[in-house]
C-alpha distance (Angstrom), angle and dihedral (degrees) to the residues before:
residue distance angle dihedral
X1 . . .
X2 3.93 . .
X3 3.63 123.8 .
X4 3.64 137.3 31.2
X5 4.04 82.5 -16.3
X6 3.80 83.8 71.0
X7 3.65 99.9 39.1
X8 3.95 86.2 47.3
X9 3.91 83.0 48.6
X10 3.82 98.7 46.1
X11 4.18 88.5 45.1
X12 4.17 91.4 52.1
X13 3.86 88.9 46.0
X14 3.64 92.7 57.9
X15 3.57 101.4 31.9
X16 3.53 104.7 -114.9
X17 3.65 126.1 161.1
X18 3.67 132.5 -140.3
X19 3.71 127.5 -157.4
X20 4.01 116.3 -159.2
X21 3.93 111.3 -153.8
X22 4.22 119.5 -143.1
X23 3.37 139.3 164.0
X24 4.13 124.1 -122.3
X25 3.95 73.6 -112.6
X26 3.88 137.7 28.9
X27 3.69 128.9 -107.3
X28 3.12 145.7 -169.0
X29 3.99 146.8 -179.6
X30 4.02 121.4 -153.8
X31 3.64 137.3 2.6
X32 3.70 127.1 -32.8
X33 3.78 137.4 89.5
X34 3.64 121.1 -56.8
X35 3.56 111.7 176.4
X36 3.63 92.0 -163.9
X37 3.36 110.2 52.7
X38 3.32 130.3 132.0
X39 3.77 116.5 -146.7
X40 4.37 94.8 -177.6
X41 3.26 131.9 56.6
X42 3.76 103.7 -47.7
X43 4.08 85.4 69.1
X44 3.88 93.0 40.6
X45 3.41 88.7 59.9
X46 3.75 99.1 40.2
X47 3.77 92.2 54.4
X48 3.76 86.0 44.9
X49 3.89 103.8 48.1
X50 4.05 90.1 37.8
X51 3.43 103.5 44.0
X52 3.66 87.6 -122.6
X53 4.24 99.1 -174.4
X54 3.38 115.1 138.5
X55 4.20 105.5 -108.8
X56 3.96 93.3 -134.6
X57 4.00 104.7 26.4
X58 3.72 100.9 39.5
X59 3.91 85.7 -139.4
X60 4.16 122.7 136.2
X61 3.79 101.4 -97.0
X62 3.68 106.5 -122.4
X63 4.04 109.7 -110.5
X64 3.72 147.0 -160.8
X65 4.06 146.5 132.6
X66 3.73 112.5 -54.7
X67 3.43 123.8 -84.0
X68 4.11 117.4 -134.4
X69 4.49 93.5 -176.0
X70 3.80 80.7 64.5
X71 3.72 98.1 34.7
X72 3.63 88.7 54.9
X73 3.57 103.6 36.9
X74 3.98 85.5 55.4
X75 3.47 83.3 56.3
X76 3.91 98.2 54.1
X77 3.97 87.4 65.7
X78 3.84 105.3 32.9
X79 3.93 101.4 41.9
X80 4.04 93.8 -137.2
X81 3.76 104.7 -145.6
X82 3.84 93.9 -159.5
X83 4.00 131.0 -21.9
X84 3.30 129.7 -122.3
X85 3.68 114.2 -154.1
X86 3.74 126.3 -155.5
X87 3.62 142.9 170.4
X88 4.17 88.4 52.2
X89 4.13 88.4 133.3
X90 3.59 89.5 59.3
X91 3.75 89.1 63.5
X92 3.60 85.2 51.6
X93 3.59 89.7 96.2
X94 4.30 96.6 63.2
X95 3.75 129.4 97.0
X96 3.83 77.5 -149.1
X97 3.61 143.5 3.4
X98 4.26 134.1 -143.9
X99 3.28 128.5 -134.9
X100 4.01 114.4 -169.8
X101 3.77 117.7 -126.4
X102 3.20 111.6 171.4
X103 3.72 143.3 -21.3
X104 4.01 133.0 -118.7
X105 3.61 117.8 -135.3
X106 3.77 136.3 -143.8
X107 3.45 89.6 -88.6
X108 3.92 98.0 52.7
X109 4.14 103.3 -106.5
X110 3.45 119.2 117.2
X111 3.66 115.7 -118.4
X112 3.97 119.7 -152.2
X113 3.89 96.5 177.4
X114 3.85 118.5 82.3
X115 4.24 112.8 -105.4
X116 3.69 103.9 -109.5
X117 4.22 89.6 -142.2
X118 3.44 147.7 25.5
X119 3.73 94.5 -100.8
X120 4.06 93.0 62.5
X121 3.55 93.1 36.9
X122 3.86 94.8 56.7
X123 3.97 84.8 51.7
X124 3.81 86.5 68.9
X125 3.92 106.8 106.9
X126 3.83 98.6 174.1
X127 3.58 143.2 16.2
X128 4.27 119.0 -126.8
X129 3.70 106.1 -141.7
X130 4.01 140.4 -169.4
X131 3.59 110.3 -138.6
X132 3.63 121.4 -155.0
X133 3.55 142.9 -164.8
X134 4.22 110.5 -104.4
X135 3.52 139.4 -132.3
X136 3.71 89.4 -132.1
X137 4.01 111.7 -178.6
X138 4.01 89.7 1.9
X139 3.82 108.4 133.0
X140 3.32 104.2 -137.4
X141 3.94 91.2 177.1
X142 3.55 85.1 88.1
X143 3.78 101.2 60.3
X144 4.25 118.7 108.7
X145 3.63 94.7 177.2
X146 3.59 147.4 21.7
X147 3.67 97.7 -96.0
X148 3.34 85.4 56.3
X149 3.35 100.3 73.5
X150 4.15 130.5 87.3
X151 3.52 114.2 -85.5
X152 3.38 90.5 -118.6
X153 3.95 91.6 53.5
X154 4.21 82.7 65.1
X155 3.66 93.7 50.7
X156 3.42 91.8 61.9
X157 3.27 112.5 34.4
X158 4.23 85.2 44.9
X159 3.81 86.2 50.1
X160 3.63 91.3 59.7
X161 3.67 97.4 50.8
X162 3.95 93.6 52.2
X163 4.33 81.5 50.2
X164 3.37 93.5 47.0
X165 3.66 105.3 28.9
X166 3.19 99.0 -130.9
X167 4.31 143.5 101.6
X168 3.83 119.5 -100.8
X169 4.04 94.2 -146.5
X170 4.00 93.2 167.0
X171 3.67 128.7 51.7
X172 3.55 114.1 -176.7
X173 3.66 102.1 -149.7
X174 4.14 105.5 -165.3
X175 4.07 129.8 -26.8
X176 3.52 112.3 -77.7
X177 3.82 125.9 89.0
X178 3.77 116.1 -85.5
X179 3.81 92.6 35.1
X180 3.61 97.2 125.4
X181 3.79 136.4 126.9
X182 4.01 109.2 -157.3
X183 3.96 101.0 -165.8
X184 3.70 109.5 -158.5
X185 3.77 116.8 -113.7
């Protein structure tokens, strides 16, 4: 074993926990392939609505519905404990929001494993997405715990744990400090 099996091996040994970070939403500054991207109005108003500016470029971070193959494959080499989600209020402002699934390749199949390289990833011609009702105007600022939150807030956040296969234990729930949602496990 040598690797991140071992560092996944030493961290379950000793009972350590690791918390992957995401947005409601993926991002991204500079060039490269994002399958997920949204070059209209959905990424306008992303980058709008979440401030999305790259902290040491200054540049419009590139924007676009979140995308579970690379969720999960992150997953397969970190070991995510739990996720914490932010960045959900920003959505706030959709009739409905996208979650991407899977992708379709040059050659038509659909492809739910993340390309290991550029080459296969700039095969990708399209982008299979869940789309899910919103929580359009809902002020999710004002949520304490996870009952709290719109129906529609659960569907998604629970549909991305049965993707990923893994627990969304904290929900950011807007941008100031203290704005967290700690789901009990």
């Amino acid at each position: 074993m040598t690797g991140s099996g071992l560092t996944l091996k030493f961290m379950q040994e000793r009972n350590f926990k690791v918390v992957g970070i995401c947005k409601g939403y993926i991002t991204r500054v500079g060039g490269g392939i994002l399958p997920s991207e949204d070059f209209g109005e959905l990424g306008e108003l992303l980058q709008s609505i979440g401030n999305e500016i790259g902290v040491t470029t200054g540049r419009k971070r590139r924007c676009g519905p979140l995308d579970l193959v690379q969720l999960k494959y992150a997953h397969t080499f970190t070991g995510y404990s739990y996720l914490n989600i932010t960045k959900l209020d920003v959505l706030s402002k959709l009739e409905t929001v996208s979650l991407c699934i899977g992708y379709i390749g040059e050659d038509g199949n659909l492809l739910t494993q993340y390309p290991t390289g550029e080459e296969e990833l700039s095969k990708i011609q399209t982008v299979q997405y869940e789309v899910m009702p919103g929580w359009k105007d809902f002020d999710i600022s004002q949520c304490k715990v996870y009952s709290d939150l719109h129906p529609n807030i659960q569907k998604y956040i629970e549909y991305i744990e049965l993707y990923v296969g893994i627990q969304v234990k904290y929900i950011n729930t807007g941008p100031k400090d203290g704005q967290l949602i700690v789901r009990q496990m």
